[in-house]
N, C-alpha and C positions, 0 to 999 in steps of 0.2 A: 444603453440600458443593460444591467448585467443579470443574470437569474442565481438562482439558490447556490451552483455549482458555481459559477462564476467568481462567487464569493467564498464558497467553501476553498475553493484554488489560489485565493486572495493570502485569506488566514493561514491556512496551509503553508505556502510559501513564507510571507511574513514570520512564521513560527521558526524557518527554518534559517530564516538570514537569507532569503532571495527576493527576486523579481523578476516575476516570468509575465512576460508583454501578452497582453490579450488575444493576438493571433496565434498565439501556441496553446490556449486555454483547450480548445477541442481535444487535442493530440494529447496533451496532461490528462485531462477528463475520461479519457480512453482507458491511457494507462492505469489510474485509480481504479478503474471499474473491474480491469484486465486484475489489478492485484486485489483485488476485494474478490472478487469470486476464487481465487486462490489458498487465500484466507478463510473463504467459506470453509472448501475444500478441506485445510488442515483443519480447523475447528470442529466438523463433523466426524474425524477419524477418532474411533473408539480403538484406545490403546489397553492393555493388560495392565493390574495393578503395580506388578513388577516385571520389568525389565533389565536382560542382561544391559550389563555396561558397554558403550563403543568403544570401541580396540583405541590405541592411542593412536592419536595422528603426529606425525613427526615428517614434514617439509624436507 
């Protein structure tokens, strides 16, 4: 039997060109949750309307 998430890690995958075996679903599920509160994180930071530019980056 699979639940909500189960299936949401389904489509997820499938969307991405994989297949990730049901015993890894937990540890995936982790990770989503670990990057969604992240997400949070950046989405609530209130930025100014203008900002200087980032310096150039050169490797």
């Amino acid at each position: 039997m699979t639940d909500s998430h189960d299936t949401e890690i389904t489509v997820l995958a499938s969307a991405n060109g994989l297949t990730i075996p049901s015993e890894f679903h937990a540890g995936v599920r982790t990770n989503l949750d670990l990057l969604r509160s992240y997400g949070a994180l950046i989405e609530g930071l209130e930025l100014p309307e203008r900002l200087e530019p980032a310096f150039r980056y050169e490797p």
